[in-house]
C-alpha positions in Angstrom: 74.6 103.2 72.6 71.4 102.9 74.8 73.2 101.5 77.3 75.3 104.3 77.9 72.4 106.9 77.6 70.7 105.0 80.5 73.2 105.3 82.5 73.9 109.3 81.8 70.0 109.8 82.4 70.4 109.0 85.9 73.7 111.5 86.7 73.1 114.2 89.2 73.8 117.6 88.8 77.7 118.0 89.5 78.1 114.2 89.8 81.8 112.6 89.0 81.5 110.3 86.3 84.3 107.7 85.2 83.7 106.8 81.4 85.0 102.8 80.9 86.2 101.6 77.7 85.6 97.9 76.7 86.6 95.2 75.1 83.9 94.9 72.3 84.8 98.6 71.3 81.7 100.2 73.7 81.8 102.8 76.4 79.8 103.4 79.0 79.9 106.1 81.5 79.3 105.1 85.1 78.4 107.4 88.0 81.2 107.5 90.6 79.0 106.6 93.5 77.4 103.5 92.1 81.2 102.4 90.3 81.7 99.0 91.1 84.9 96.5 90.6 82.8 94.4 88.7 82.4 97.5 86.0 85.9 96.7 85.1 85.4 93.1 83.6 86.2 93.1 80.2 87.7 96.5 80.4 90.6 98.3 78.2 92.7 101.0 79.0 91.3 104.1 78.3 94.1 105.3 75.6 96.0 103.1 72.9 99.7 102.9 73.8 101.5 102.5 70.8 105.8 101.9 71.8 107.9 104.1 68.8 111.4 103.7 67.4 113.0 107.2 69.9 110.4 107.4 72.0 111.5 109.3 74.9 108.7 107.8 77.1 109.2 104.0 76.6 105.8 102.7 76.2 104.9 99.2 76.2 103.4 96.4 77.4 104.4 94.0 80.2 103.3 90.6 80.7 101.8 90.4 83.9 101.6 87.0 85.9 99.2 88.4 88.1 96.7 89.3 85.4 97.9 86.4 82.8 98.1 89.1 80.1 99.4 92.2 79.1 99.2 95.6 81.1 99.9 98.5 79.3 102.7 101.1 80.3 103.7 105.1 79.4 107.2 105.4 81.0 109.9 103.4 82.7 108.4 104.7 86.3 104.6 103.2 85.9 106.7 99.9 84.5 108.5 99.9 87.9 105.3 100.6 89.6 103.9 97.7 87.2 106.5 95.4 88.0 105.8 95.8 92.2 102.0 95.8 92.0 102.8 92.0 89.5 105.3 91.1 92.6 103.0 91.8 95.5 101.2 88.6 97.0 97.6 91.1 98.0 97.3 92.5 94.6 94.3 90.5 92.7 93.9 92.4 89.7 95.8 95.5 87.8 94.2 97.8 85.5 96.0 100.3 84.0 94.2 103.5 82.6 91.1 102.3 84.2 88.9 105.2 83.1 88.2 108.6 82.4 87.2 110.5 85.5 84.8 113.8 84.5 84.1 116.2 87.4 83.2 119.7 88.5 85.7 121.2 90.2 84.9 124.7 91.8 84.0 126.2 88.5 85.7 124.2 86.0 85.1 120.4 84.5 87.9 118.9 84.9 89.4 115.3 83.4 91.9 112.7 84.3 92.5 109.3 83.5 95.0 107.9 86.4 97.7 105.1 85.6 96.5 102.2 87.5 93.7 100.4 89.7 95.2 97.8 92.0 92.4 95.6 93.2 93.0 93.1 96.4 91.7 89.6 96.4 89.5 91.1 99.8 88.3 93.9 97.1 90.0 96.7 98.5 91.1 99.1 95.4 93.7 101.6 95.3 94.1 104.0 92.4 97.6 104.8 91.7 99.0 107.5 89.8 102.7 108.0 88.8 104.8 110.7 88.7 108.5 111.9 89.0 109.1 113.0 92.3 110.4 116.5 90.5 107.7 116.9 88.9 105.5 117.0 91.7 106.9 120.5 93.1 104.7 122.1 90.3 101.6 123.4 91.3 99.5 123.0 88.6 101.0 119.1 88.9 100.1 118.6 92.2 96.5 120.6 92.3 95.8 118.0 88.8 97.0 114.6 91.2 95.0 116.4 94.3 91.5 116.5 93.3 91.1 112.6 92.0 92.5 111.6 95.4 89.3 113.0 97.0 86.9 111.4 94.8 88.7 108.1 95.0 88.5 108.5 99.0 85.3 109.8 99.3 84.6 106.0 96.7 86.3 104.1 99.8 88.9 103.3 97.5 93.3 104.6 98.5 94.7 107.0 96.5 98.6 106.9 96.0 100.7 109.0 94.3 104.2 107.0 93.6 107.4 108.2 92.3 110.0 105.7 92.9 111.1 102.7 95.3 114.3 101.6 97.0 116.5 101.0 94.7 118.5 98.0 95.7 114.5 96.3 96.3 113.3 97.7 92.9 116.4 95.6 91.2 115.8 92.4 93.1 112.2 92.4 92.1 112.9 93.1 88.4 115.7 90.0 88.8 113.1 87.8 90.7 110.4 88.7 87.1 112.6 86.6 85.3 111.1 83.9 86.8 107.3 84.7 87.3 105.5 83.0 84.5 104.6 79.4 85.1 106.7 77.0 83.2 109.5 78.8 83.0 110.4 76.4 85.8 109.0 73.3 85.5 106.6 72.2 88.9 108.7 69.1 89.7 111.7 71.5 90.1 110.0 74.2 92.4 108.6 71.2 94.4 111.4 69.8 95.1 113.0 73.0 96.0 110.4 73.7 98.1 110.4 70.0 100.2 114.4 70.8 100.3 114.8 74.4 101.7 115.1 74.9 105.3 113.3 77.8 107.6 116.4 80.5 107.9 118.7 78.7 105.6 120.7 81.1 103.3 120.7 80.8 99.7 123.4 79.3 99.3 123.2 76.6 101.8 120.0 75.7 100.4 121.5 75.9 96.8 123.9 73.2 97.7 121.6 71.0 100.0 119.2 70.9 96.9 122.9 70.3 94.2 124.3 68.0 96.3 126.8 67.2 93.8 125.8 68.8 91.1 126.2 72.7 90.7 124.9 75.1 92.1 124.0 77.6 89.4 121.8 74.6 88.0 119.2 74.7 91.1 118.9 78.4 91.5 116.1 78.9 89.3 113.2 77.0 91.5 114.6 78.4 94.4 114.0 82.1 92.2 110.5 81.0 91.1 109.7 80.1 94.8 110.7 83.9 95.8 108.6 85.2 93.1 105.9 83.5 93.9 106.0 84.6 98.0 106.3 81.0 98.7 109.8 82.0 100.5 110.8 85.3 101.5 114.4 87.3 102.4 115.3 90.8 102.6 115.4 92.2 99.6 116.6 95.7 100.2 119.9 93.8 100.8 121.2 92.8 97.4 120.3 89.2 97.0 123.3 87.1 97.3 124.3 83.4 99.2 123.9 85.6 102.5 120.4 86.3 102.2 118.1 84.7 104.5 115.2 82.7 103.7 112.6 82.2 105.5 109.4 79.8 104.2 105.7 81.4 103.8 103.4 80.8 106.9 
């Protein structure tokens, strides 16, 4: 497309390029120093992920509240890392497989297409890439995650390499998902949860403040939705129980 030939016309010699797949089926390859977060509207990820019957890598998609659509996944690690990036309150946007990133490297051209672009709502960016923590005592692993990171930081954007969270916080998150997409609560019940709870009650006293005679089960859900959404907070690398703390959002 001409587009695209424009664009590679004005490379330097040697210069990184990240090649962006879009929506209407085109790709265009964008010079690393003049890559912008705006490049990534109307963006796909760079490969098809197709989930098979025996798949040992359990691909799919998960429906992100932060993005109001699907984002793609290639193991049950970058759906963990998926699910956190959905939970946290300073994470704007989520791409996953963002681009394909061509660069020299010493003597070779080298290619990689990382897992995920977190993007803030200040416009920060961090590129993430995934990876059992095992795996990463390979060389040939770790020299393939080392050379993106300088690109990316040389771009002003963070470079993480992630392989796994706290456990006991991982499984409250993934609880707490149930409850991310709007309606799934109706607004009437998470405002009136909200009006009811108290600064440092636990769950369970605000469970039955909220009841009052009715039970309890039956007015967890807004409370839920309102820890989803950041609206309260607790400690959540203590399993979640009637003990845990909350304290309401400044």
């Amino acid at each position: 497309m001409a587009e695209q030939s424009a664009k590679r016309g004005r490379f330097g010699a040697g210069e990184p390029v990240a090649w962006v797949r879009y929506e209407d089926g085109g790709v265009l390859a964008h010079p690393v120093g003049q890559l912008r977060l705006k490049d990534f509207l109307g963006s796909v990820p760079w490969r098809q992920v197709r989930s098979r019957h025996g798949d040992l890598h359990f691909s799919g998609s998960y429906a992100s509240a932060t993005m109001g659509a699907f984002v793609v996944h290639e193991s049950r690690l970058e759906l963990a890392r998926l699910l956190l990036a959905d939970f946290d309150p300073l994470v704007h946007r989520i791409y996953a497989q963002p681009f394909r990133l061509v660069a020299r490297v010493e003597t070779r051209t080298r290619h990689h297409v990382p897992d995920y672009l977190l993007v803030s709502a200040s416009g920060t960016a961090r590129l993430v890439n995934v990876k059992p923590a095992e795996r990463l005592a390979d060389p040939k692993i770790a020299e393939a995650l080392a050379w993106p990171s300088k690109i990316a930081e040389r771009h002003g954007w963070e470079y993480e390499i992630w392989s796994g969270a706290d456990v006991v916080f991982l499984e409250n998150v993934r609880f707490l998902a149930a409850y991310r997409r709007p309606g799934v609560v109706p607004e009437e019940e998470v405002a009136r949860a909200w009006a009811s709870v108290h600064d440092e009650d636990t769950l369970a006293d605000a469970e039955r403040r909220l009841a009052g005679a009715g039970p309890r089960h039956e007015v967890r859900p807004p409370l839920m939705a309102l820890l989803w959404s950041g609206k309260l907070t607790t400690d959540l690398t203590r399993p979640l129980s009637g003990d845990s703390v909350l304290r309401r959002a400044a």
